[in-house]
mmCIF file of the N, C-alpha and C atoms, coordinates in Angstrom:
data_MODEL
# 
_entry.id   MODEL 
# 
loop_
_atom_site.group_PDB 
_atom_site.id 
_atom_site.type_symbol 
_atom_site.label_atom_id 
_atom_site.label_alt_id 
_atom_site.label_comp_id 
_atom_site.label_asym_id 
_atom_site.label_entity_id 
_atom_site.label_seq_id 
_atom_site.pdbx_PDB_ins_code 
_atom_site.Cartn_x 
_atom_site.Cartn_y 
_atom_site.Cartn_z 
_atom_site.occupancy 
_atom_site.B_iso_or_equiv 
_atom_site.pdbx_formal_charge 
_atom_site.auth_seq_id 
_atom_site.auth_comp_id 
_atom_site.auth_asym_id 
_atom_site.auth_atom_id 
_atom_site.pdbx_PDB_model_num 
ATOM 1   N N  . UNK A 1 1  ? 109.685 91.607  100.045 1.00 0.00 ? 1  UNK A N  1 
ATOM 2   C CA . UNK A 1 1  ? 110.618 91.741  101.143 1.00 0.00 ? 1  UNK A CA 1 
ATOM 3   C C  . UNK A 1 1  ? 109.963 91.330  102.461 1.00 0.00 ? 1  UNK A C  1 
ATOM 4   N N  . UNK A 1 2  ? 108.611 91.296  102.669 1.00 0.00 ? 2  UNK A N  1 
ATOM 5   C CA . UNK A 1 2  ? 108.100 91.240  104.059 1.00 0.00 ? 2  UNK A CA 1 
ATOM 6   C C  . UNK A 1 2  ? 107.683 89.355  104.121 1.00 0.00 ? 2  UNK A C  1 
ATOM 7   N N  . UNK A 1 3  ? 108.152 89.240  103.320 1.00 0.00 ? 3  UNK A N  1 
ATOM 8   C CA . UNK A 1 3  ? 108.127 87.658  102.632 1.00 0.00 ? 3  UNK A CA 1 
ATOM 9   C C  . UNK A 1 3  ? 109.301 87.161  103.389 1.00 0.00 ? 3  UNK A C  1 
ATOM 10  N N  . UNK A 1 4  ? 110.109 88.111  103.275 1.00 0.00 ? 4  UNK A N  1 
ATOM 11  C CA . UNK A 1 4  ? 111.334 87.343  103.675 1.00 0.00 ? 4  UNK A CA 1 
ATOM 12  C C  . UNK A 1 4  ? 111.610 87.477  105.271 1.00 0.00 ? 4  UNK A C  1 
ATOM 13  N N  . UNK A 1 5  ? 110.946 88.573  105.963 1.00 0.00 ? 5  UNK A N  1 
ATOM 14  C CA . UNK A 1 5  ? 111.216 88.890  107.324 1.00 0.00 ? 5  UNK A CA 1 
ATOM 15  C C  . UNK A 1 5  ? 110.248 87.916  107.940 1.00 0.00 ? 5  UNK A C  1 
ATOM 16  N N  . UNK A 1 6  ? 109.319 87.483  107.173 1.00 0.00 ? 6  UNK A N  1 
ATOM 17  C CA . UNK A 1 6  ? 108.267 86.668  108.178 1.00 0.00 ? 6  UNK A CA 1 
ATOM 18  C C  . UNK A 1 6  ? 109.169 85.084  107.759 1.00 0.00 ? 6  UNK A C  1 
ATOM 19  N N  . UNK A 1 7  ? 109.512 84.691  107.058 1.00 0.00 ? 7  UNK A N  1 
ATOM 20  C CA . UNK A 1 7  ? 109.786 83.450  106.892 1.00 0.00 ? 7  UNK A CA 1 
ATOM 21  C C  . UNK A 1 7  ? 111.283 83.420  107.929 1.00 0.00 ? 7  UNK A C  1 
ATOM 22  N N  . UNK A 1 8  ? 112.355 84.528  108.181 1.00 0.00 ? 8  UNK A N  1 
ATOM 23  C CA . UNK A 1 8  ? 113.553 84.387  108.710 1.00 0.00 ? 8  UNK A CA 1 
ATOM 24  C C  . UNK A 1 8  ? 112.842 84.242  110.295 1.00 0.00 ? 8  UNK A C  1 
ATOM 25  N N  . UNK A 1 9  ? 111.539 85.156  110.461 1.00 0.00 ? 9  UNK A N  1 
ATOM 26  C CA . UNK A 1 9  ? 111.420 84.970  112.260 1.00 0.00 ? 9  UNK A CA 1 
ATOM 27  C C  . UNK A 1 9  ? 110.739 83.988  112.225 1.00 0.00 ? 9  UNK A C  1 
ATOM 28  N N  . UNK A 1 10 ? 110.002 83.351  111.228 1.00 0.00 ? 10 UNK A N  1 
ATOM 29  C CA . UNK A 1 10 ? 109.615 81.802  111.406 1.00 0.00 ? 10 UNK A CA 1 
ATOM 30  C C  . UNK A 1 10 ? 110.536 80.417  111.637 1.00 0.00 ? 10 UNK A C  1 
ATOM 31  N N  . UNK A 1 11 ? 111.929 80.654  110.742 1.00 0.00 ? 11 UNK A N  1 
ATOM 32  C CA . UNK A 1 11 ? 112.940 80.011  110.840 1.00 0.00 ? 11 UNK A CA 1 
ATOM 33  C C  . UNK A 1 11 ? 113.566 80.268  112.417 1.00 0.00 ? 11 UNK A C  1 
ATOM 34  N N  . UNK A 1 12 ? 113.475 80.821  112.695 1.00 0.00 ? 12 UNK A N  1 
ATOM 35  C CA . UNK A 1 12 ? 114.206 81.200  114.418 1.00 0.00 ? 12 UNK A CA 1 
ATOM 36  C C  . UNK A 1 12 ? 113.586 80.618  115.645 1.00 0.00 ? 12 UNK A C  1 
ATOM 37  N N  . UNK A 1 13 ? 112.379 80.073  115.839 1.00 0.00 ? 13 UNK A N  1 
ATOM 38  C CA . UNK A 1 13 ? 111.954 79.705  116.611 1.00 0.00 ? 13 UNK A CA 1 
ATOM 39  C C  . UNK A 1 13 ? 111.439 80.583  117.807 1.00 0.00 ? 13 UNK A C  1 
ATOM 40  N N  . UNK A 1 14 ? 111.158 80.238  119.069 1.00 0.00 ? 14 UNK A N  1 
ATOM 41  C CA . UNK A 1 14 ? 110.817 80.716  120.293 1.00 0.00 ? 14 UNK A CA 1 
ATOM 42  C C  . UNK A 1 14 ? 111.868 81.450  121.122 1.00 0.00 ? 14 UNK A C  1 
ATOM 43  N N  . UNK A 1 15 ? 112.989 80.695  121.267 1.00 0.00 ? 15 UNK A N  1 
ATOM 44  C CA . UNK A 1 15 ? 113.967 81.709  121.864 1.00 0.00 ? 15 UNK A CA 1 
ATOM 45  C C  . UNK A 1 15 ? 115.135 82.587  120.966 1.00 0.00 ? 15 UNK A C  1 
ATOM 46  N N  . UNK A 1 16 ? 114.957 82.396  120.007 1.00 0.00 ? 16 UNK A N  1 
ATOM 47  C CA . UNK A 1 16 ? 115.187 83.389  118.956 1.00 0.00 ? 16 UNK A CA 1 
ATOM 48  C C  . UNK A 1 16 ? 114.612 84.452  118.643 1.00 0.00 ? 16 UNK A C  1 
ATOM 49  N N  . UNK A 1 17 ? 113.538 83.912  118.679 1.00 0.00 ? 17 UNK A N  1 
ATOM 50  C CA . UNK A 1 17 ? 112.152 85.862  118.476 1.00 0.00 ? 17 UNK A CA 1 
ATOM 51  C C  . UNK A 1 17 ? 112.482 85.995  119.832 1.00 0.00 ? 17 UNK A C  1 
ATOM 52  N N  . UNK A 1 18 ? 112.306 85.798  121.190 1.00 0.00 ? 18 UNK A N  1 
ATOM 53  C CA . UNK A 1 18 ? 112.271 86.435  122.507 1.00 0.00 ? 18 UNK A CA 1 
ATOM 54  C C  . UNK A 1 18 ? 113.617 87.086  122.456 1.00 0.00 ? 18 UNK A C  1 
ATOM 55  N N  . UNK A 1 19 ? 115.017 86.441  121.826 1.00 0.00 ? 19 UNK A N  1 
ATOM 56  C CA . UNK A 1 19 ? 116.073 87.375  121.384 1.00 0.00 ? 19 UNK A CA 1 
ATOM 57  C C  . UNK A 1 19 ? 116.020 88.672  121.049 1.00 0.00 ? 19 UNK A C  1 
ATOM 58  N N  . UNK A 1 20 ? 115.961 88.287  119.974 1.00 0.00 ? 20 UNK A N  1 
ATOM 59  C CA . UNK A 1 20 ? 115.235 89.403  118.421 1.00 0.00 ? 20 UNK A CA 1 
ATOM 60  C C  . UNK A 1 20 ? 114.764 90.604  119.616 1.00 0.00 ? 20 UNK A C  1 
ATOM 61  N N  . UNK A 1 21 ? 113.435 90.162  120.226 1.00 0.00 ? 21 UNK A N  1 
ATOM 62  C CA . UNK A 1 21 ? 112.882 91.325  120.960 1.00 0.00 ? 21 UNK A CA 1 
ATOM 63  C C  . UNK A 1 21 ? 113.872 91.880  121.399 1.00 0.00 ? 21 UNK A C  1 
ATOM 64  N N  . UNK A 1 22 ? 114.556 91.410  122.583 1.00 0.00 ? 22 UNK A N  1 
ATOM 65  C CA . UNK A 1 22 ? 115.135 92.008  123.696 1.00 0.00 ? 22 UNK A CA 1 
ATOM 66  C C  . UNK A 1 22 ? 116.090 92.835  122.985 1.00 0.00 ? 22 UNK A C  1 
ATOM 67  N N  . UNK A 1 23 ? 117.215 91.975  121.858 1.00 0.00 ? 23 UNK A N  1 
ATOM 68  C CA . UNK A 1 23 ? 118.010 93.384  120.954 1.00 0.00 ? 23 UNK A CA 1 
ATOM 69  C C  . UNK A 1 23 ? 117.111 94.468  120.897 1.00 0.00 ? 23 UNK A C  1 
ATOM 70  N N  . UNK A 1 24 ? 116.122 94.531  120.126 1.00 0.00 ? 24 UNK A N  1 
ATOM 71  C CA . UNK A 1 24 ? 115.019 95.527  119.635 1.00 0.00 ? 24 UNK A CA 1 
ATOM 72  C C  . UNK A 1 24 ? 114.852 96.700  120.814 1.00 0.00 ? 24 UNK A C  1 
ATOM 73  N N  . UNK A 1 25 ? 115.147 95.833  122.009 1.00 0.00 ? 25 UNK A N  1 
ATOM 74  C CA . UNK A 1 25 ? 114.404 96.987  122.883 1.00 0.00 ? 25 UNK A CA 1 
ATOM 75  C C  . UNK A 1 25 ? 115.656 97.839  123.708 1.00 0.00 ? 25 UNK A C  1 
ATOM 76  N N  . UNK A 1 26 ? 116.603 97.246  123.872 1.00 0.00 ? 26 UNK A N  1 
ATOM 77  C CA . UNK A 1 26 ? 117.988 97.801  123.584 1.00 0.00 ? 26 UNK A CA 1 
ATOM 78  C C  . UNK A 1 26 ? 118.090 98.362  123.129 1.00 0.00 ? 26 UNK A C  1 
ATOM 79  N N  . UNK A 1 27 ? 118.036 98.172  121.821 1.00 0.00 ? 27 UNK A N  1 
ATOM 80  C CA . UNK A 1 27 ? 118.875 99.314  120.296 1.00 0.00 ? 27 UNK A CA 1 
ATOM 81  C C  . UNK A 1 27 ? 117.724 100.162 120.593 1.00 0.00 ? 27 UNK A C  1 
ATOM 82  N N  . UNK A 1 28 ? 116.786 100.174 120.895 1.00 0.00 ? 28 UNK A N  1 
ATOM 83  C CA . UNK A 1 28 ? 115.829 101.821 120.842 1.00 0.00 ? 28 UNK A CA 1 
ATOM 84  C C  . UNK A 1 28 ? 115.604 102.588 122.458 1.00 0.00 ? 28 UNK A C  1 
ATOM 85  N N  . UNK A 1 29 ? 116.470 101.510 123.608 1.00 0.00 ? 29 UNK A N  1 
ATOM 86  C CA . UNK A 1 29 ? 116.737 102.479 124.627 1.00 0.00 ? 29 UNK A CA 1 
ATOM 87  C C  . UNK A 1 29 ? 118.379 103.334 124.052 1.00 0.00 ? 29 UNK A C  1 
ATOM 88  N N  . UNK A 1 30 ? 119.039 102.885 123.630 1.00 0.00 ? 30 UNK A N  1 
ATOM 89  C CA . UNK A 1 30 ? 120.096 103.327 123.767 1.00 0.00 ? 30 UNK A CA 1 
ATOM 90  C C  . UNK A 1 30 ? 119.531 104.999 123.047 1.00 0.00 ? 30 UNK A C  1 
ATOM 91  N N  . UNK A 1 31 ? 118.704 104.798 121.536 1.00 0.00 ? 31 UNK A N  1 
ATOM 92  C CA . UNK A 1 31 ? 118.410 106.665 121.249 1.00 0.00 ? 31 UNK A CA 1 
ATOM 93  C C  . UNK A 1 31 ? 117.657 107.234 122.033 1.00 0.00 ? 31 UNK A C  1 
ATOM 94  N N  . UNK A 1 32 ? 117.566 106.846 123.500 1.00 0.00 ? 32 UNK A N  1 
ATOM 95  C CA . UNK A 1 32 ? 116.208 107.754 123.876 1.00 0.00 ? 32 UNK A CA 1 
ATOM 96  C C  . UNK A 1 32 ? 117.455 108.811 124.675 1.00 0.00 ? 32 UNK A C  1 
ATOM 97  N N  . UNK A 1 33 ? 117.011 109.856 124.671 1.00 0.00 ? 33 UNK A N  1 
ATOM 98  C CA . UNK A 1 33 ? 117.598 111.278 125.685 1.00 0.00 ? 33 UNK A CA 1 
ATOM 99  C C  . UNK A 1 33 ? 117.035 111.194 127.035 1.00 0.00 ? 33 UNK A C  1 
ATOM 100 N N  . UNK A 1 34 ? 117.997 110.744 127.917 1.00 0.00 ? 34 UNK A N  1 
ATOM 101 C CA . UNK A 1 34 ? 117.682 110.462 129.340 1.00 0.00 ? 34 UNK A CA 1 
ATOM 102 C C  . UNK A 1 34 ? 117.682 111.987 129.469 1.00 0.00 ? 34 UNK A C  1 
ATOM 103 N N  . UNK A 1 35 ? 116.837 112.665 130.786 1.00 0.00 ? 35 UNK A N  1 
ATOM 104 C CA . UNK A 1 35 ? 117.050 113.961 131.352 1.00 0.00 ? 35 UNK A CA 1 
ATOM 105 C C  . UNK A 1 35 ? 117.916 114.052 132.572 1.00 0.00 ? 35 UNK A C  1 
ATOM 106 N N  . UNK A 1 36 ? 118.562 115.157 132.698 1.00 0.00 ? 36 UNK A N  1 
ATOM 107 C CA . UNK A 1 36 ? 119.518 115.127 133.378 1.00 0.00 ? 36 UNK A CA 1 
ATOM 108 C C  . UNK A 1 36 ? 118.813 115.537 134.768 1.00 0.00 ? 36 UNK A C  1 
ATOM 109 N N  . UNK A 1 37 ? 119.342 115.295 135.793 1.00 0.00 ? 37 UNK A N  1 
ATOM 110 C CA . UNK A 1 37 ? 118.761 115.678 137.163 1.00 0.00 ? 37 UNK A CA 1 
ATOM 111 C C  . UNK A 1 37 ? 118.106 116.590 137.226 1.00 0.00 ? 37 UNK A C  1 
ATOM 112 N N  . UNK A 1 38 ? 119.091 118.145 136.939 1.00 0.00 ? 38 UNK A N  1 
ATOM 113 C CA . UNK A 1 38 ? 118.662 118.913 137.278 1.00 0.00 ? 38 UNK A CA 1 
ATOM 114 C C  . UNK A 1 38 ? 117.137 119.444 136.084 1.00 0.00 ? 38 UNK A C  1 
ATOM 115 N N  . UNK A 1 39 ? 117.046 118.830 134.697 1.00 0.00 ? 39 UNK A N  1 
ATOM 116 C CA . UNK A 1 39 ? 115.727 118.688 134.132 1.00 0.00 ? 39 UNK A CA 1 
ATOM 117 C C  . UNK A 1 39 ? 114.635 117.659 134.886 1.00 0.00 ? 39 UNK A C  1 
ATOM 118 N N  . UNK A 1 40 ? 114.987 116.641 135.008 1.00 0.00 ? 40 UNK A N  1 
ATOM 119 C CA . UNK A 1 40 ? 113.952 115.900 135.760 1.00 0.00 ? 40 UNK A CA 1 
ATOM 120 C C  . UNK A 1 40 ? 113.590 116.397 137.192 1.00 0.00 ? 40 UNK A C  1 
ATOM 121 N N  . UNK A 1 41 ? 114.216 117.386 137.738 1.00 0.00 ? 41 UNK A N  1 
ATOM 122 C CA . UNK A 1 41 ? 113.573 117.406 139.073 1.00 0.00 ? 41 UNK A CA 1 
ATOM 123 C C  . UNK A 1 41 ? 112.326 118.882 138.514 1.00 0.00 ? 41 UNK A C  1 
ATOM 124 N N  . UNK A 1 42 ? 113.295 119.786 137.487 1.00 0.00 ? 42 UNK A N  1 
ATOM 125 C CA . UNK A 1 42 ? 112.269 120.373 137.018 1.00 0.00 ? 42 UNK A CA 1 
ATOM 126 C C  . UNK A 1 42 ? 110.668 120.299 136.573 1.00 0.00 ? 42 UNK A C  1 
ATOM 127 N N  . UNK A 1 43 ? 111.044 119.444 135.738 1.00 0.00 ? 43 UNK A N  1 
ATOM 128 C CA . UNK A 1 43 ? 109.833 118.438 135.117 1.00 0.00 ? 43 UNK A CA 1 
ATOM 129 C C  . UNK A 1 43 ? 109.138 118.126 136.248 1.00 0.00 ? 43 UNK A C  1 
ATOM 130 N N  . UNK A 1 44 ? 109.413 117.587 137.204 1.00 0.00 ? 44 UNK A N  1 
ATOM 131 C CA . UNK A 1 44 ? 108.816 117.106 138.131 1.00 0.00 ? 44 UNK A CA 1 
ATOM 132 C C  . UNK A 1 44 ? 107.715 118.214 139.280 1.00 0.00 ? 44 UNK A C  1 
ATOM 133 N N  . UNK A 1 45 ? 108.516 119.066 139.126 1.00 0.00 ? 45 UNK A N  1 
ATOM 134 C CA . UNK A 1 45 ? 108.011 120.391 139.940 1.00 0.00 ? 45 UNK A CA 1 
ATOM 135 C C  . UNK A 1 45 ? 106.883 120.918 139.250 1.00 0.00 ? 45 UNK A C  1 
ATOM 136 N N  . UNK A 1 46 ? 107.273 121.051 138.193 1.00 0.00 ? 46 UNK A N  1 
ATOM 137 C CA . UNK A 1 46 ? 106.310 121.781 137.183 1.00 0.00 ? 46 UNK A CA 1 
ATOM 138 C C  . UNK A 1 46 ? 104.910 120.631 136.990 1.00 0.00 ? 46 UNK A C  1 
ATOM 139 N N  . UNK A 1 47 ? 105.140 119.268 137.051 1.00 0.00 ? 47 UNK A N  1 
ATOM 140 C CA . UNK A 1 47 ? 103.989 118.945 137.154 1.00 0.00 ? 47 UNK A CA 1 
ATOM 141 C C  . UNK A 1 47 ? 103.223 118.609 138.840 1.00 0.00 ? 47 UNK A C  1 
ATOM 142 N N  . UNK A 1 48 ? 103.545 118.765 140.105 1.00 0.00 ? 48 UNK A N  1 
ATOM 143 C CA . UNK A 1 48 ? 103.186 118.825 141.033 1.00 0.00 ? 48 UNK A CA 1 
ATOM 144 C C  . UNK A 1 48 ? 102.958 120.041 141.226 1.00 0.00 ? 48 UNK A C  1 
ATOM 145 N N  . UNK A 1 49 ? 103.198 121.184 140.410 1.00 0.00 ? 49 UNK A N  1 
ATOM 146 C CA . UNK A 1 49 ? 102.494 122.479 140.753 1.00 0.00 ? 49 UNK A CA 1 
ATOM 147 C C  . UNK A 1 49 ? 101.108 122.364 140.011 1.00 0.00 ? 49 UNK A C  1 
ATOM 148 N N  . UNK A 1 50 ? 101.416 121.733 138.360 1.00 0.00 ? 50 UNK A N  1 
ATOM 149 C CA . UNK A 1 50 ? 100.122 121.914 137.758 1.00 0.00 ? 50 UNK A CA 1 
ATOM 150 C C  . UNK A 1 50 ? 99.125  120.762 138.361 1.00 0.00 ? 50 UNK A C  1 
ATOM 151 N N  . UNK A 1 51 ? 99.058  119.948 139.028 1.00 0.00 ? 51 UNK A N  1 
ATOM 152 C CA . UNK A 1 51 ? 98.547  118.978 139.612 1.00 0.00 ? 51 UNK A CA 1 
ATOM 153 C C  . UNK A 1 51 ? 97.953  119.551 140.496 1.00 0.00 ? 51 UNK A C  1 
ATOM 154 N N  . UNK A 1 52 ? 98.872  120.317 141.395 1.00 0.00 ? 52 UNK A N  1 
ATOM 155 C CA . UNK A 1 52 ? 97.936  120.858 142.606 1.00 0.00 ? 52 UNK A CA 1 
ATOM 156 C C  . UNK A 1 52 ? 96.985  122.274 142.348 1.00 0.00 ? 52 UNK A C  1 
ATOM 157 N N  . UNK A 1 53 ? 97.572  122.699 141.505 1.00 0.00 ? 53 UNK A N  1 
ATOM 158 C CA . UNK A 1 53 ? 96.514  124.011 140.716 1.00 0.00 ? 53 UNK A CA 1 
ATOM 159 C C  . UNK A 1 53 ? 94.849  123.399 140.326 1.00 0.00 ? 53 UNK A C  1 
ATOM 160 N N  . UNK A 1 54 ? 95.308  121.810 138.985 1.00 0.00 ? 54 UNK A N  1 
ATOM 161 C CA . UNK A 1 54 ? 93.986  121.871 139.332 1.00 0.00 ? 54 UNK A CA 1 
ATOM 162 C C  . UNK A 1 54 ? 93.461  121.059 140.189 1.00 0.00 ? 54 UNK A C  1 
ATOM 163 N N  . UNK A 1 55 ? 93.717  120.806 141.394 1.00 0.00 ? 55 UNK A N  1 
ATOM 164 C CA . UNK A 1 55 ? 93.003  120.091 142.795 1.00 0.00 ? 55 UNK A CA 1 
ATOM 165 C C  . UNK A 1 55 ? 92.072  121.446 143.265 1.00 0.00 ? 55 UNK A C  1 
ATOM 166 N N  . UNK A 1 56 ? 93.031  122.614 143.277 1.00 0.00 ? 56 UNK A N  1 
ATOM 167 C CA . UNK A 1 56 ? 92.559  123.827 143.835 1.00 0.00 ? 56 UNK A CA 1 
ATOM 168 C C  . UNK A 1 56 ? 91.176  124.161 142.849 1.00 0.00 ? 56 UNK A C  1 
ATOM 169 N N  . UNK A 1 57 ? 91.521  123.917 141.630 1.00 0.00 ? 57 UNK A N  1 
ATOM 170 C CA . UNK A 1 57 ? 90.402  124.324 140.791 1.00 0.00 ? 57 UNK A CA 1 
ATOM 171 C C  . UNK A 1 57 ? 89.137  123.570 140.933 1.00 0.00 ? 57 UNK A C  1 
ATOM 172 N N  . UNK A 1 58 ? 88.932  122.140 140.747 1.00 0.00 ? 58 UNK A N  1 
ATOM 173 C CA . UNK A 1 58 ? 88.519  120.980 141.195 1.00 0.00 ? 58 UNK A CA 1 
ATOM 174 C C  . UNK A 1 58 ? 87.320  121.669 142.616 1.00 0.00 ? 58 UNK A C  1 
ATOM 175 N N  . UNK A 1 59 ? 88.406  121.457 143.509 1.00 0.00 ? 59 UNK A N  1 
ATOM 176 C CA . UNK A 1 59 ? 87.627  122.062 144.380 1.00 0.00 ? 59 UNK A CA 1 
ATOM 177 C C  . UNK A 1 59 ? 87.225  122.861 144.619 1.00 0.00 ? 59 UNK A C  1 
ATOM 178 N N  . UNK A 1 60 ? 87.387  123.748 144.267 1.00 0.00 ? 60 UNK A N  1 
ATOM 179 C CA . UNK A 1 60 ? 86.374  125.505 144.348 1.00 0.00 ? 60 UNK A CA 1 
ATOM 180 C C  . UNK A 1 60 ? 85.032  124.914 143.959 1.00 0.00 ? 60 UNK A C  1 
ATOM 181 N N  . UNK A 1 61 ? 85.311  124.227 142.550 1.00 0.00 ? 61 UNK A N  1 
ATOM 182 C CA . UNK A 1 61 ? 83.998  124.087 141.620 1.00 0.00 ? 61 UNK A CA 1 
ATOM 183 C C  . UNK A 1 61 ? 83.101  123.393 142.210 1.00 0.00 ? 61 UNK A C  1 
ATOM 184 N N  . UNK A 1 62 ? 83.687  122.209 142.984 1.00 0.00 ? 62 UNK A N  1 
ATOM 185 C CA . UNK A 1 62 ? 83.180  121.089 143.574 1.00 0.00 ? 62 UNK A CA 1 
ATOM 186 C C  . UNK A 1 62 ? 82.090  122.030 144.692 1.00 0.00 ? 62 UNK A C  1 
ATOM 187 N N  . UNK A 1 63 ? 82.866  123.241 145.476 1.00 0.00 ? 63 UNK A N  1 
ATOM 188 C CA . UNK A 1 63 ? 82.341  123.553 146.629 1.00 0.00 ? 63 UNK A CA 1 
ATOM 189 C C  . UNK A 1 63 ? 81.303  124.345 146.516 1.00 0.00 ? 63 UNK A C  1 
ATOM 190 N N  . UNK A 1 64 ? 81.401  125.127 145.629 1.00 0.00 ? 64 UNK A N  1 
ATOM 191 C CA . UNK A 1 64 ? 80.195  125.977 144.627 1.00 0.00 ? 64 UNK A CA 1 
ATOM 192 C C  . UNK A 1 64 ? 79.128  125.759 144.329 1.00 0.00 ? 64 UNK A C  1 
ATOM 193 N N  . UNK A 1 65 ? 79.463  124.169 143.797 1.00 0.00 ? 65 UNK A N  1 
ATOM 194 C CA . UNK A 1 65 ? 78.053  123.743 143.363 1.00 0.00 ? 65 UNK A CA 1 
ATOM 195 C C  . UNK A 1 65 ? 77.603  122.787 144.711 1.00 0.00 ? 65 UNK A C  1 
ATOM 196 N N  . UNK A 1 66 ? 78.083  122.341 145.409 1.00 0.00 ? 66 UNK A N  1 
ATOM 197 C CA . UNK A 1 66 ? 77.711  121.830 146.989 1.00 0.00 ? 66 UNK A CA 1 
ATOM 198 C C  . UNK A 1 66 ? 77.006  122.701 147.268 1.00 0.00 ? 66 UNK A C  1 
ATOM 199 N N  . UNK A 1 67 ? 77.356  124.051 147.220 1.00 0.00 ? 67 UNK A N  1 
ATOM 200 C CA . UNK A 1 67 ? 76.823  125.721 147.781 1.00 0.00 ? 67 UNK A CA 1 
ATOM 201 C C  . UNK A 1 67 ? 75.486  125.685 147.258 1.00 0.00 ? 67 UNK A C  1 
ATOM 202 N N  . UNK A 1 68 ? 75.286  125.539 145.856 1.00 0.00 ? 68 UNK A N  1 
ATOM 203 C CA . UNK A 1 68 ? 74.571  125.939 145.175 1.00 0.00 ? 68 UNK A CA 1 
ATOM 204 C C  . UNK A 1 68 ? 73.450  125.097 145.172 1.00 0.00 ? 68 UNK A C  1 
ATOM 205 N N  . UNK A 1 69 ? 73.710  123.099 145.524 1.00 0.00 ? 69 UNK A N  1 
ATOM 206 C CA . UNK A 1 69 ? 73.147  122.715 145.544 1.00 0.00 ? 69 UNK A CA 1 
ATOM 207 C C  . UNK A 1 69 ? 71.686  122.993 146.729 1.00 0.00 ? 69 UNK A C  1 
ATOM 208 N N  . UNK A 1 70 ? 72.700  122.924 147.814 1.00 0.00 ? 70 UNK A N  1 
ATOM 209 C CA . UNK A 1 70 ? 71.978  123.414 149.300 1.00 0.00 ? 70 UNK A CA 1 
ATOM 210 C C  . UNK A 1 70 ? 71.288  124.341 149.652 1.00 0.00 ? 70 UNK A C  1 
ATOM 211 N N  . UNK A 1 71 ? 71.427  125.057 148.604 1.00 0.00 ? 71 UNK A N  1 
ATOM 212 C CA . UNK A 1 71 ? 70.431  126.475 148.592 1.00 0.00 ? 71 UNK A CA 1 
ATOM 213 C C  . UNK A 1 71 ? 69.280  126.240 147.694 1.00 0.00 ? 71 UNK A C  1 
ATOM 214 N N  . UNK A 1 72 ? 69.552  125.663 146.498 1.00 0.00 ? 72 UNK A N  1 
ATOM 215 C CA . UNK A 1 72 ? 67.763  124.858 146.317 1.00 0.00 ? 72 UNK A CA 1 
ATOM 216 C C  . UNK A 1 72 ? 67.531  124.047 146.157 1.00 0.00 ? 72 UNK A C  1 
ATOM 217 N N  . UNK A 1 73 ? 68.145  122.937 147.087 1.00 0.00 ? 73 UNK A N  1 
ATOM 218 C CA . UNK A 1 73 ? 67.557  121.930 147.807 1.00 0.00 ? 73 UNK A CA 1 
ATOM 219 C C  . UNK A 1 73 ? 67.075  121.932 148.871 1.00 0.00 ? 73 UNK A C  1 
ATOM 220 N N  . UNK A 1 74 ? 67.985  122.905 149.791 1.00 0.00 ? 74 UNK A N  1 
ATOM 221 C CA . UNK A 1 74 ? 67.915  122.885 150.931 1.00 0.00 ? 74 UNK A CA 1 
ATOM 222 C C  . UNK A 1 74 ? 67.096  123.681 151.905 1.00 0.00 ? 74 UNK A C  1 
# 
C-alpha cells in the first residue's frame, strides 16, 4: 500500500504535492478546539503569574548567592 501512496504523489507533480499539503493542513485545523475568550485570557493569566513567580524565584537565588559571593570574596 505505501507503494501506492508514493507512486500517486510522484504522479502529481510540484503543484499538486504543495496542494495535497495545504488540504492536509486544513483538514487538521478544522479538529483542533479553539479556546474560547474567556479560557484563553485565563490561560494566559495563569501563565504570566507562573512566569512572574519564577522571576521572583530566579532572583532571590540570584541575590543570595551575589550575597554569598561577596562575603568570601569580598
Amino acid at each position: 500500500m505505501s507503494e501506492e501512496i508514493v507512486s500517486t504523489e510522484e504522479a502529481k507533480g510540484l503543484f499538486g504535492r504543495i496542494g495535497l499539503f495545504y488540504r492536509q493542513i486544513i483538514s487538521e485545523l478544522v479538529k483542533v478546539v479553539w479556546p474560547t475568550r474567556n479560557q484563553l485570557t485565563t490561560y494566559t493569566a495563569v501563565v504570566l503569574v507562573f512566569v512572574g513567580f519564577i522571576i521572583l524565584v530566579v532572583s532571590i537565588f540570584d541575590l543570595v548567592l551575589t550575597k554569598i559571593t561577596f562575603w568570601v570574596f569580598g
